[in-house]
VOGU-3710 file (C-alpha; in Angstrom, 3 decimals, decimal comma):
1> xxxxxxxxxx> 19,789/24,609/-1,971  20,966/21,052/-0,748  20,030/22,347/2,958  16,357/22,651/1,660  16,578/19,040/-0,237  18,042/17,888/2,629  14,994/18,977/4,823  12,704/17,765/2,379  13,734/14,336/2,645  15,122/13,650/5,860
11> xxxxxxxxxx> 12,125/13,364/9,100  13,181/16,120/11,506  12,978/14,101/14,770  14,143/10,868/15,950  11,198/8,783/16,450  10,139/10,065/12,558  13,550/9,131/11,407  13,899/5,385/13,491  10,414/4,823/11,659  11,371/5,906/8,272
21> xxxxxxxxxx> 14,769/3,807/7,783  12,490/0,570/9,473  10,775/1,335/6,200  13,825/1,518/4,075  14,904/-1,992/5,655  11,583/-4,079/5,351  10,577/-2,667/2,319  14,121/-3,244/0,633  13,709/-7,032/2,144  10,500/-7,577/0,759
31> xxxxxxxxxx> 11,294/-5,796/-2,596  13,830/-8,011/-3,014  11,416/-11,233/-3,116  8,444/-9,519/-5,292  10,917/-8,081/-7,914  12,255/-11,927/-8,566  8,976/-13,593/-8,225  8,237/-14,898/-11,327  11,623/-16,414/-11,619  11,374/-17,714/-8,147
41> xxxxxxxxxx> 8,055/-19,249/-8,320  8,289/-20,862/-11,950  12,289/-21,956/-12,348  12,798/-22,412/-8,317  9,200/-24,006/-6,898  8,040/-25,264/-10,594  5,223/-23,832/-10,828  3,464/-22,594/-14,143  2,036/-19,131/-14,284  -1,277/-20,462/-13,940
51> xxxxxxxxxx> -0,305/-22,038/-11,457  1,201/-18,737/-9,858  -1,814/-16,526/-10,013  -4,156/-18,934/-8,901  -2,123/-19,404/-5,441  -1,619/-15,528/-5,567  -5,640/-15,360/-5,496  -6,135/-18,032/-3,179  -3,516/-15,887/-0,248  -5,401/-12,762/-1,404
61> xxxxxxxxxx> -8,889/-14,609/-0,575  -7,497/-15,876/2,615  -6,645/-12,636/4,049  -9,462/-11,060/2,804  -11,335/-13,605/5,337  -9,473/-12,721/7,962  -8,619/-9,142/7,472  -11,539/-8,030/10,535  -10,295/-10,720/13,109  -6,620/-9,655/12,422
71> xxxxxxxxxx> -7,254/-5,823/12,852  -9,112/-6,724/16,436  -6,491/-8,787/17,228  -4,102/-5,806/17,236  -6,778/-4,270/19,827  -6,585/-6,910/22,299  -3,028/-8,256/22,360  -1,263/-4,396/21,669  0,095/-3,061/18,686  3,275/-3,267/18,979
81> xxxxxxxxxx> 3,768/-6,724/20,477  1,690/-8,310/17,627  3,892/-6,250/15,001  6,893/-7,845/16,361  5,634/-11,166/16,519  4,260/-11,031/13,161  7,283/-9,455/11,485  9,350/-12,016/13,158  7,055/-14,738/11,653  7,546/-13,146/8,657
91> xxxxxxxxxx> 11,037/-14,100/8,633  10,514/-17,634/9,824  8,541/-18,271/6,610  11,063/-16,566/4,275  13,954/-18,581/5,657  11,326/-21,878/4,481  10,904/-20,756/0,839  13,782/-22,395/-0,449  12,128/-25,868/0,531  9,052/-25,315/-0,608
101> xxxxxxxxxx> 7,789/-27,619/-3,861  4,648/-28,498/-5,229  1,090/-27,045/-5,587  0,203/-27,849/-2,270  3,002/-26,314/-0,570  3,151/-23,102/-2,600  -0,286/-22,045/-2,159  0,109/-23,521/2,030  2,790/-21,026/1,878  1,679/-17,989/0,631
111> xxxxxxxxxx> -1,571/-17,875/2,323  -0,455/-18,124/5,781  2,399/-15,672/4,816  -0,269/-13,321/3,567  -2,002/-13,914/7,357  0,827/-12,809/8,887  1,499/-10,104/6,330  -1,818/-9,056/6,790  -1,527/-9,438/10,939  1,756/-7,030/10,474
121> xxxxxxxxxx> 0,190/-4,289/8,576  -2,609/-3,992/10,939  -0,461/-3,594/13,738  1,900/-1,281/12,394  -0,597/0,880/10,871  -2,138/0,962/14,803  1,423/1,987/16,025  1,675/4,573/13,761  -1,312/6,171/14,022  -1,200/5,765/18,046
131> xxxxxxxxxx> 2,445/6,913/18,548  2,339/10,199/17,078  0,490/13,382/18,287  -2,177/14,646/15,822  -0,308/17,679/14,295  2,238/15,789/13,279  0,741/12,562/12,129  0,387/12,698/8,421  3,724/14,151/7,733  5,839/11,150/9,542
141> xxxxxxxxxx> 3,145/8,849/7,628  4,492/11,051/4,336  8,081/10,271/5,223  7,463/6,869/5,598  6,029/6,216/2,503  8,973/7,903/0,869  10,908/5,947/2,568  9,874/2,578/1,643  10,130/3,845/-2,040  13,771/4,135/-1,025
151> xxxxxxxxxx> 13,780/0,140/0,185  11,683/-1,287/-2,633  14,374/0,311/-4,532  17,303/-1,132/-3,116  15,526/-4,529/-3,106  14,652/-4,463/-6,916  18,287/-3,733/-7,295  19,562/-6,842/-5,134  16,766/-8,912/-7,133  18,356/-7,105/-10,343
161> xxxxxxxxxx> 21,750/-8,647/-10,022  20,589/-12,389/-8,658  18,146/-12,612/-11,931  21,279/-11,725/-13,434  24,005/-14,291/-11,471  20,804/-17,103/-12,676  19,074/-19,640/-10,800  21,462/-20,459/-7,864  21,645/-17,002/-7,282  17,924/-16,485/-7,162
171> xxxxxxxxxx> 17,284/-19,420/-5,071  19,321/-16,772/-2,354  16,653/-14,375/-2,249  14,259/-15,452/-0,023  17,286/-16,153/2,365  18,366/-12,640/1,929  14,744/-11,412/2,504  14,618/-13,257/5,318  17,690/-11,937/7,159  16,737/-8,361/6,533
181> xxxxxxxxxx> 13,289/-9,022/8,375  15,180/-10,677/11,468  16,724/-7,038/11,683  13,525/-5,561/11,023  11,992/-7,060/13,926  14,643/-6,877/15,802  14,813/-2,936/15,223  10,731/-2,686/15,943  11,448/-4,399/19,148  14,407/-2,625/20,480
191> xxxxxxxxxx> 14,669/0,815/18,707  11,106/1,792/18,541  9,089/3,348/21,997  6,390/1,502/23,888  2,946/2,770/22,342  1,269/4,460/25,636  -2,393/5,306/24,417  -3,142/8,515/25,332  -6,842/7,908/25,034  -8,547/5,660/27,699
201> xxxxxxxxxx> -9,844/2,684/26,872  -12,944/1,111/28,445  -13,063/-2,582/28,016  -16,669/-4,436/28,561  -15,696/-8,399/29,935  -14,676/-10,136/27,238  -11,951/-7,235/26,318  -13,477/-5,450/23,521  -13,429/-1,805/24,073  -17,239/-0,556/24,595
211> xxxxxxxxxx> -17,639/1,793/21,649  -19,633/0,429/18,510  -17,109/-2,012/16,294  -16,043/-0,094/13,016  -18,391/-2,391/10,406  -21,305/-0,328/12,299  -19,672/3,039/11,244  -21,961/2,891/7,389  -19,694/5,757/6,033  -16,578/4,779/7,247
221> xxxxxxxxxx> -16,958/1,435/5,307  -18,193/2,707/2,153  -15,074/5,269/2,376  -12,982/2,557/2,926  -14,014/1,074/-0,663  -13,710/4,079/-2,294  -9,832/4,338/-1,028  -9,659/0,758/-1,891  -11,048/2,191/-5,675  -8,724/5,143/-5,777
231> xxxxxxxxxx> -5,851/2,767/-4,969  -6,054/1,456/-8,015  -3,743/3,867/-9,670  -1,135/1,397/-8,595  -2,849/-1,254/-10,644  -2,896/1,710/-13,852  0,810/2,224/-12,628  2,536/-1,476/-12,518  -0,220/-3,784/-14,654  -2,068/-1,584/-17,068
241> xxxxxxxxxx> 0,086/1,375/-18,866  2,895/-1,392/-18,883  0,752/-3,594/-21,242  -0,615/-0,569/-22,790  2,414/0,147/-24,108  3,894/-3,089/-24,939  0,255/-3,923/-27,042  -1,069/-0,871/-28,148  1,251/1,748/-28,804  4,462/2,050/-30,920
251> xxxxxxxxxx> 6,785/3,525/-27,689  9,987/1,535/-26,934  9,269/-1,269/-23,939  12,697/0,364/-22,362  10,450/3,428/-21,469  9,069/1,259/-18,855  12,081/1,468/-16,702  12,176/5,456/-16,693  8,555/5,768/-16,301  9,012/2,921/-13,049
261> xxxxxxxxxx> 12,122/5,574/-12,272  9,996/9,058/-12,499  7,540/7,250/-9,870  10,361/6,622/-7,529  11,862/9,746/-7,625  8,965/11,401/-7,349  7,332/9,760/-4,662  10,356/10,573/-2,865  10,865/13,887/-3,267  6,618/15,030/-3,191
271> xxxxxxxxxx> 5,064/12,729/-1,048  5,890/14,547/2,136  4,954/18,199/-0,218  1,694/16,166/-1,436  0,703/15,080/2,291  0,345/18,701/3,391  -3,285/19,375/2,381  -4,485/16,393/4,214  -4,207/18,298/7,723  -8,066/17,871/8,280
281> xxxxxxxxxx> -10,862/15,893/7,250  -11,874/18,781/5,048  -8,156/19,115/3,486  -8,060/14,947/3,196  -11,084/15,401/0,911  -9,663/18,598/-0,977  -6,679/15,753/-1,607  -9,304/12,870/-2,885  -10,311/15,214/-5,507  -7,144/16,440/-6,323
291> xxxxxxxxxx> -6,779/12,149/-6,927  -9,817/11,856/-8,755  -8,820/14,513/-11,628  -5,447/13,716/-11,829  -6,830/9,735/-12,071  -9,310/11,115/-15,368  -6,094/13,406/-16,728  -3,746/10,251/-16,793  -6,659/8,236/-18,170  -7,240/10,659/-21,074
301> xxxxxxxxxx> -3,666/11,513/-21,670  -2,815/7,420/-22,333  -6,060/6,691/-24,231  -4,866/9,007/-27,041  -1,517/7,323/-27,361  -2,866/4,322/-29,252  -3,066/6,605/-32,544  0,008/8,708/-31,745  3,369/7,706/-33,348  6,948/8,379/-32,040
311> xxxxxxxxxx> 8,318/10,858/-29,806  4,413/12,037/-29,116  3,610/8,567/-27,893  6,759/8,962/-25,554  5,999/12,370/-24,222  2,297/11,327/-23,648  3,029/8,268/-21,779  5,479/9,741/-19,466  3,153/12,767/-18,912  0,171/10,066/-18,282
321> xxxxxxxxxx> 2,370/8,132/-15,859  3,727/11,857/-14,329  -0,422/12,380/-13,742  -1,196/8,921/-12,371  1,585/9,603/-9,529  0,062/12,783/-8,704  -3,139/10,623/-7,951  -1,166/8,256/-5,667  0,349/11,129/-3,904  -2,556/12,093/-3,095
331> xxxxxxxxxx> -4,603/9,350/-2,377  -1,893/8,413/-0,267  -2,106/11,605/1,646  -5,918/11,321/2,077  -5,968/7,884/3,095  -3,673/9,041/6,088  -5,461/11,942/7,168  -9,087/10,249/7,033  -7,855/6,926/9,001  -6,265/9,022/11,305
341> xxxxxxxxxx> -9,519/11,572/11,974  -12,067/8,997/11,074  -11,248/6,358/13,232  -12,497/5,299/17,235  -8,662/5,887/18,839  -10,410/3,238/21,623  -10,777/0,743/18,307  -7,818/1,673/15,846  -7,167/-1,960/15,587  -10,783/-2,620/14,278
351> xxxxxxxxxx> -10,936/0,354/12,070  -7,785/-0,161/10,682  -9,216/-3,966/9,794  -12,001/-2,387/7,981  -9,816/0,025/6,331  -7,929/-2,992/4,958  -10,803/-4,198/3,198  -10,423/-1,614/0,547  -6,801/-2,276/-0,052  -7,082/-6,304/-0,434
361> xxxxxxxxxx> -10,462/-5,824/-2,379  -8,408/-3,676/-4,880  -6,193/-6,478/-6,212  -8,460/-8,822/-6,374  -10,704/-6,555/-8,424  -8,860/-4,232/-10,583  -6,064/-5,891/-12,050  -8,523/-8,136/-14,372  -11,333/-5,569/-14,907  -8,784/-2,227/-15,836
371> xxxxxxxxxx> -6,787/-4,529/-18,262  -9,803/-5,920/-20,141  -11,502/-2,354/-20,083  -8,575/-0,765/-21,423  -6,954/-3,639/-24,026  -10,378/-4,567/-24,992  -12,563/-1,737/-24,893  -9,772/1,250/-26,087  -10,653/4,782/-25,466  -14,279/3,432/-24,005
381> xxxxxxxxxx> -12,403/1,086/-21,740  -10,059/4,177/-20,814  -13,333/6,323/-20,506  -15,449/3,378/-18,090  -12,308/2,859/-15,863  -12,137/6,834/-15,206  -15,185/7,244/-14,801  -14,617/4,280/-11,685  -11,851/6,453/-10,403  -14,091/9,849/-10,645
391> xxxxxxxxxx> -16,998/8,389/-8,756  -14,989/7,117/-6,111  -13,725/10,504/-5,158  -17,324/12,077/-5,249  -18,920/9,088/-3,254  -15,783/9,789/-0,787  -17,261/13,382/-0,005  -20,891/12,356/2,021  -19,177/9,071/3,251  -16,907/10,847/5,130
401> xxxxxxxxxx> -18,777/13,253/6,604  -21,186/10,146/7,938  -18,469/8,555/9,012  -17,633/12,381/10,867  -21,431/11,993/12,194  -20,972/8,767/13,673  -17,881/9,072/15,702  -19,758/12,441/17,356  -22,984/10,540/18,023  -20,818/7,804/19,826
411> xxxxxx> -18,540/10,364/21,539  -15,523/9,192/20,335  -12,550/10,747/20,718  -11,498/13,184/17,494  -8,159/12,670/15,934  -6,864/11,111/19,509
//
């Protein structure tokens, strides 16, 4: 019994394994920061929460501008050299919070942080997809993810106890953050193998590789916002069914933490189970639609809660928030497989740029229009936002398969 747990969490080989605890370490850095935000921001910088969300929007905007360039950019300097630079950047700015005051600053701050954020994930995405063989690809991308579960853990759990020491604590974080980031990028650059591309690359004279650049591939974009509109289960996960139940229902607020607790543990122990299907294009789309029903399940399983009473509002909630982490499973799982057969191996860096629209679209987006569907509208607002989540998955289906077109008409390379 605990040799089969053991298997099920653990990456059988090395490289899978250095890869998974780099994602234990920079996600339980950055969890750190995020979980003591609002404290940060408003007692330590001074800011009001206006104040907050409108420099939150402006970094969001400011990567979305750049998201394109930054994914070429991993094309034409190398993946892993730009991760490393970018992750030790990362750290450079972390180390600067504590000095950081005013409007001016903040919003300085967090937009070239979310550049080099955004500069990171490119890159690393790249690696990953380029340092693994096909037939194993999605799996280490499953253990990863499980993974950095494991570190945003351990960082809300730091964050816990310096909310808890009060503000002098607090004002430690982003020192603390930083410091685990100077290991992460030290770890990337020492620990983790040279990427050698095992698909030629031919380069025209300015650099660019010679095969069409992703924004020409029609259904890989339009699959891109779809994943970007499946995502959203993380905005139903951490922004909506928390205010659900704090404004329309009669469950306790201190459900929150074991519903935030039934994610984790889940996502750890089923993510690498969940990733499975996703072997193929065909088996990535079996795994949108599983997202897309369990997305309308969760949605009609919460909606009802606003007349139930008790321990039927509890059971409900949970089981809704049980159903929307099936959906991320597997739109995790999906998104993997698809970026991995989808994409020009001579372009990853592009594609992956593209593929990053979808993602910094979806909290830009979602986060405004799910909470004033759902605390506005009721069981029509619950009905309209499923609906978004349902039509995402069915658009995915023909996208993909133009995007499948497209890569034979150019003669790219499938699944590199």
């Amino acid at each position: 019994m605990f040799l089969r747990w053991w298997r099920a969490v653990v990456p059988p080989t090395k490289l899978e394994r250095d890869l998974a605890l780099q994602c234990v370490l920079s996600a339980f850095a950055t969890g750190s920061f995020l979980t003591g935000t609002a404290f940060f921001f408003t007692r330590v910088v001074g800011l009001s929460g206006a104040e907050v969300g409108l420099g939150l929007s402006i970094a969001a905007g400011v990567a979305l501008v750049l998201q394109l360039p930054l994914g070429r950019l991993a094309d034409r300097v190398g993946a892993k050299p730009l991760w490393v630079l970018a992750s030790a950047l990362e750290a450079g700015l972390y180390f600067a919070w504590p000095v950081i005051g005013g409007m001016a600053g903040f919003v300085t701050m967090l937009s070239v942080l979310a550049v080099v954020e955004t500069a990171a994930r490119n890159a690393r995405n790249v690696y990953r997809i380029a340092v693994f063989p096909r037939e194993v690809r999605v799996r280490a991308l499953a253990y990863m993810r499980a993974a950095r579960n494991v570190g945003y853990t351990l960082g809300a759990g730091a964050s816990g106890v310096a909310l808890g020491l009060g503000t002098d604590a607090v004002r430690l974080i982003p020192l603390l953050t930083g410091g685990l980031l100077v290991l992460n990028a030290i770890m990337i650059a020492t620990t983790l193998p040279r990427l050698t591309r095992s698909v030629p690359v031919e380069t025209v004279a300015d650099g660019v590789t010679a095969s069409p650049a992703a924004w020409r591939n029609t259904g890989f974009v339009v699959l891109a916002a779809c994943n970007g509109v499946l995502s959203s289960n993380q905005v139903l996960l951490n922004v909506v069914v928390p205010l659900w139940l704090v404004e329309r229902t009669d469950a306790p607020p201190v459900l929150l933490a074991w519903l935030f607790g039934t994610n984790t543990v889940l996502a750890v122990l089923l993510q690498v189970r969940a990733s499975r299907v996703a072997d193929s294009v065909t088996g990535s789309l079996r795994a949108v639609r599983w997202s897309g029903w369990a997305f309308l399940v969760s949605c009609a399983v919460i909606a009802v809660t606003h007349d139930t009473v008790g321990w039927v509002s509890i059971v409900l909630i949970w089981a809704g928030h049980v159903t929307i982490t099936g959906a991320e499973l597997w739109q995790s799982a999906a998104d993997w497989g698809l970026t991995s057969e989808l994409s020009d191996h001579r372009r990853l860096g592009d594609y992956q740029g593209v593929w990053g629209l979808g993602y910094q679209l979806e909290p830009i987006i979602f986060p405004a229009l799910f909470t004033f569907l759902a605390l506005e509208w009721g069981v029509a607002g619950w009905v309209v936002i499923a609906a978004i989540g349902v039509t995402a998955a069915a658009v995915a289906h023909p996208a993909a398969r133009a995007a499948e077109r497209h890569l034979v008409r150019i003669g790219a390379p499938v699944g590199a």
